[in-house]
C-alpha positions in Angstrom: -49.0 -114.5 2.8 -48.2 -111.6 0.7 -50.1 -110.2 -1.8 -49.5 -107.0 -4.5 -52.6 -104.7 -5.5 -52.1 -102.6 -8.6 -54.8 -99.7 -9.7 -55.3 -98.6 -13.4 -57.7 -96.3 -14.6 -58.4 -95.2 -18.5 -60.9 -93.8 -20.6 -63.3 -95.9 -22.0 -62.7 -97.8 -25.0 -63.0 -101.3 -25.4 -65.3 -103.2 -23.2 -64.5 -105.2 -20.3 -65.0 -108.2 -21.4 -62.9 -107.6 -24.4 -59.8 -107.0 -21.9 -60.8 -110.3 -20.2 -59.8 -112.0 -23.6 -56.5 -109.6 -23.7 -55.6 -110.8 -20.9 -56.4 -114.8 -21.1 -54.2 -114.6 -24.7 -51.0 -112.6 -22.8 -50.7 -113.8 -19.6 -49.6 -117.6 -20.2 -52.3 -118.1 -17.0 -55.3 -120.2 -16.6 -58.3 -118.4 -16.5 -59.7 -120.2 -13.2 -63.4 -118.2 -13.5 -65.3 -115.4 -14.8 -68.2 -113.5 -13.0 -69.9 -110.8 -14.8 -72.4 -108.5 -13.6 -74.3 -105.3 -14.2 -75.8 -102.8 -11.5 -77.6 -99.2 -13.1 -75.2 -98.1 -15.9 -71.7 -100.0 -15.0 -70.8 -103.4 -15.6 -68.3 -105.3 -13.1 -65.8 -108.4 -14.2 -64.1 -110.4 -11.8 -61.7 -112.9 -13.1 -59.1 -114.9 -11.4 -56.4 -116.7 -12.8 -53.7 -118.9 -11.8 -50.2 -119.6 -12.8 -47.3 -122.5 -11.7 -44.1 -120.6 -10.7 -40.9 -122.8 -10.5 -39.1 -120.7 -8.2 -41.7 -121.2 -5.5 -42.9 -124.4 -6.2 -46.5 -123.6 -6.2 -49.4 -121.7 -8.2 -49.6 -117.7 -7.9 -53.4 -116.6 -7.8 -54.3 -113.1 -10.5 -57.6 -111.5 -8.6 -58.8 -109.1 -11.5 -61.9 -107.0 -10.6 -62.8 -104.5 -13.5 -65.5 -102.1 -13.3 -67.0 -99.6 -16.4 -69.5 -96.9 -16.6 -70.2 -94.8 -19.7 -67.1 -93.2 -19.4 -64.7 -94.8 -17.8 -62.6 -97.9 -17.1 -61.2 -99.4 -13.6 -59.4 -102.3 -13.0 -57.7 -103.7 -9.3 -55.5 -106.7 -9.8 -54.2 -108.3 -7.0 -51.5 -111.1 -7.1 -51.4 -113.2 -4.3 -50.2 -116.7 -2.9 -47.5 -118.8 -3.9 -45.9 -118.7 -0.7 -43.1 -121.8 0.3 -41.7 -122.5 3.1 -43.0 -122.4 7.0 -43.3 -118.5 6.7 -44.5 -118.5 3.7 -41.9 -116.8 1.4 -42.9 -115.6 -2.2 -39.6 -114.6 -3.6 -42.0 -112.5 -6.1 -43.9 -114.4 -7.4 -47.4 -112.7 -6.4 -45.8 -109.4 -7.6 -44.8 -110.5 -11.2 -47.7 -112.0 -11.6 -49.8 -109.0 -10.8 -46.9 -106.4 -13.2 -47.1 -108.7 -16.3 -51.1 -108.5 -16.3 -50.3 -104.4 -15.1 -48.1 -104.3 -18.1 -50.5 -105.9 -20.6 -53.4 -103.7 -19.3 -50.4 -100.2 -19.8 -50.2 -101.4 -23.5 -53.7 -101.3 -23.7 -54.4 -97.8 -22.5 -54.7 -97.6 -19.1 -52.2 -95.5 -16.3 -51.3 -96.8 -13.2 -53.1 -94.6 -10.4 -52.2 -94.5 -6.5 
């Protein structure tokens, strides 16, 4: 199975739980679950969601872990699943997932870091 992991990075603005809610409006997904959490000063979001795609037959899974601190703002999204076939073929599916919530997330601030 493939999957497609995407690092941003901005300044913080917003909170996280705000871009939870940018993201559940944008993305034409279901937001699957929620789990938020706060250790010392930064708070941490993990939200999945999950989307049909025709063109594979099957639902693509959105892992979204987002992390803050006073200063600044981290989010990992990783698209995976979706897969058809006996080897398991995506034809993309897992990767547009992951760019439109990368896209959203660009319009919103953040860069795209390596």
């Amino acid at each position: 199975m493939e999957r497609k992991s995407i690092f941003l990075s901005r300044y913080k603005k917003d909170s996280i739980d705000s871009l939870v809610n940018v993201l559940d409006a944008n993305l034409s997904a279901s937001l699957v679950t929620r789990i938020d959490k706060t250790i010392g000063d930064s708070n941490i979001v993990l939200a999945v969601f999950e989307k049909f795609y025709f063109r594979v037959g099957s639902f693509v899974s959105l892992t979204v872990l987002m992390s803050e601190n006073d200063f600044n703002q981290k989010v990992e999204l990783i698209g995976s699943g979706g897969g058809a076939g006996l080897i398991g073929i995506d034809w993309g599916a897992n990767q547009s997932f992951a760019t439109a919530a990368k896209d959203i997330l660009i319009e919103n601030g953040f860069t795209e870091v390596e």
